[in-house]
C-alpha positions in Angstrom: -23.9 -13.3 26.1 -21.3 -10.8 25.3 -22.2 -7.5 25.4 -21.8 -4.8 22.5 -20.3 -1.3 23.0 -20.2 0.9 19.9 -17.4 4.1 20.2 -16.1 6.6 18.6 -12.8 6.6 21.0 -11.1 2.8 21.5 -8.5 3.1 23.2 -5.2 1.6 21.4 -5.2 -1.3 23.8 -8.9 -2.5 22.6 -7.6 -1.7 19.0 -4.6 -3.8 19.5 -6.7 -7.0 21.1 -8.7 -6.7 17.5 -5.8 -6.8 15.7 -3.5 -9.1 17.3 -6.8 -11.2 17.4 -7.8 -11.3 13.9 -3.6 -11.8 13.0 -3.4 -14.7 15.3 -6.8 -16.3 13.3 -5.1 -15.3 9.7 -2.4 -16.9 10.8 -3.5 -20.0 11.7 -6.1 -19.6 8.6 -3.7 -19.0 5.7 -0.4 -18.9 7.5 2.0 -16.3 8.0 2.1 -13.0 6.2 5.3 -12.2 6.6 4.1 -8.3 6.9 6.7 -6.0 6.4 6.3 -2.0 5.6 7.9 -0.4 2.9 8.5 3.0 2.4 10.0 5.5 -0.5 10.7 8.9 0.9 11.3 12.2 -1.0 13.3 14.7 0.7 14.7 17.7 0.0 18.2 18.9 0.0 18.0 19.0 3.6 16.5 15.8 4.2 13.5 17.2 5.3 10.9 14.6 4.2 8.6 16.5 1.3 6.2 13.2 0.4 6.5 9.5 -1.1 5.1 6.0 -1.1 4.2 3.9 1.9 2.8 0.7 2.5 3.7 -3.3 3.2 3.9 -6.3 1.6 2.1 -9.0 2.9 1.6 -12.6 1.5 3.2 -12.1 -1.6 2.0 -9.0 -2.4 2.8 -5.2 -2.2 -0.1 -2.6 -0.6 0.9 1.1 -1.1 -1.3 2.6 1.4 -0.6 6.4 0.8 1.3 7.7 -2.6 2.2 11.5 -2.1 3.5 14.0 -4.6 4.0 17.7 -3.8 2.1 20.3 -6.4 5.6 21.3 -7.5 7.0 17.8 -8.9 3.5 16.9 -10.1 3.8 15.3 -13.7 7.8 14.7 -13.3 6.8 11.0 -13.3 8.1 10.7 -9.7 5.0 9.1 -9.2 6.1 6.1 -11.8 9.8 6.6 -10.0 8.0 5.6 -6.5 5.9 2.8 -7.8 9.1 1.4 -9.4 11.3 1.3 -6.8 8.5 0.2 -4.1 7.5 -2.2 -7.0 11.4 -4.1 -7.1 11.2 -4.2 -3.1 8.6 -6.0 -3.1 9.7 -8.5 -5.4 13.1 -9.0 -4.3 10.6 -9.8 -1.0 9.4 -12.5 -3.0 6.1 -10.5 -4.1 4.3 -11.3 -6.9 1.5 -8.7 -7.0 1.2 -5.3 -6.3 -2.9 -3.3 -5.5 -3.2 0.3 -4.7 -6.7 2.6 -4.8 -7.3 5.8 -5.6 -10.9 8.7 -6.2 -8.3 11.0 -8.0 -8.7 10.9 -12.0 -4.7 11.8 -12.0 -3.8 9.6 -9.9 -5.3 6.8 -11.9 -3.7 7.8 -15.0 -0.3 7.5 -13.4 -1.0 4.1 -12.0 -2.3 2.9 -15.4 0.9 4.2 -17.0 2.8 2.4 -14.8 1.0 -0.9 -15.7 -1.6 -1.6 -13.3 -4.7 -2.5 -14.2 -8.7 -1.7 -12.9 -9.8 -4.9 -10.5 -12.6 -3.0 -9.2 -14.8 0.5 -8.7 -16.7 1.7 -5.9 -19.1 4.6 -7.0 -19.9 7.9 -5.5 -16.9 6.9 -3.1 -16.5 10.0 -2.3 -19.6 11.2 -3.4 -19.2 12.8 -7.5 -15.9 9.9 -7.8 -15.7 6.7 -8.3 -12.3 4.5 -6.0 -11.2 2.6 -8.4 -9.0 -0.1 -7.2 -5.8 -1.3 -9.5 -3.3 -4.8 -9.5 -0.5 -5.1 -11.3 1.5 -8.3 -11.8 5.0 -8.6 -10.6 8.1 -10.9 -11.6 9.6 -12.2 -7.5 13.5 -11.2 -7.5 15.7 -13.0 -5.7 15.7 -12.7 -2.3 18.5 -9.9 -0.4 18.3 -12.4 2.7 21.7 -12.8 4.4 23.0 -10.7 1.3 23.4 -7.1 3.3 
C-alpha cells in the first residue's frame, strides 16, 4: 500500500510527476489538448510591461487565467480590447469557446459586456463574494498554420 504524505512544500519535480501524469491519462482519455498559452501584454512607452491577459487554449477552447488592468486605464474598455484580441487567437487556433472567473463585481460587468455569459457561482468564495464563472461562444477562424 502506498503511502500518503500531505505538504505544504513539493518540490517542482513531485509537482511535475502529477502533472505529466494526469496529461499522459487525458491524453490517452480524450486525446490531445493541443495546450498552447496566450498572452496580451500592455506596456508602456518603454515597453515596460504595465498588465494584460494571460492564459491557453486547450481542446478547443480559450482559459484566461489572469486579466489585469492598471487603476489608471480602468473603464477605457481595454479590458473588452484584451478579451477581443485573446478572443480572435483563439479562434484562428481553432477554438470555439472561451471561460474565464472572477469575485470582482467590475470585473463581471466587463466580461458580460463583452458577451460572456454566467455558467456557474460559487458563494462566499471569498468570503462576502460570490466567483462567478462565465463562457462565451466563439466562431473558429481559419487556421495561421504554415501562413507566418
Amino acid at each position: 500500500m502506498p503511502r500518503l504524505e500531505l505538504t505544504a512544500t513539493p518540490s517542482p519535480d513531485d509537482l511535475a510527476v502529477i502533472g505529466e501524469s494526469l496529461t499522459a491519462f487525458n491524453h490517452a482519455d480524450v486525446g490531445p489538448a493541443d495546450r498552447r498559452t496566450l498572452a496580451v501584454l500592455i506596456r508602456d512607452e518603454e515597453g515596460t510591461v504595465l498588465g494584460g491577459l494571460s492564459g491557453y487554449t486547450a481542446w478547443g477552447w480559450l482559459f484566461t487565467q489572469l486579466l489585469f488592468i492598471p487603476e489608471n486605464h480602468r473603464g477605457t474598455g481595454l479590458a473588452g480590447r484584451l478579451l477581443s484580441m485573446a478572443e480572435q487567437e483563439a479562434a484562428t487556433r481553432g477554438c470555439h469557446g472561451a471561460w474565464i472567473d472572477t469575485f470582482s463585481p467590475k470585473a463581471l460587468k466587463a466580461y458580460r459586456k463583452q458577451g460572456y455569459e454566467i455558467f456557474g457561482e460559487l458563494p462566499e468564495f471569498p468570503k462576502g463574494r460570490t466567483r462567478t464563472f462565465l463562457r462565451k461562444t466563439l466562431t473558429p477562424g481559419p487556421s495561421r498554420t504554415g501562413a507566418e
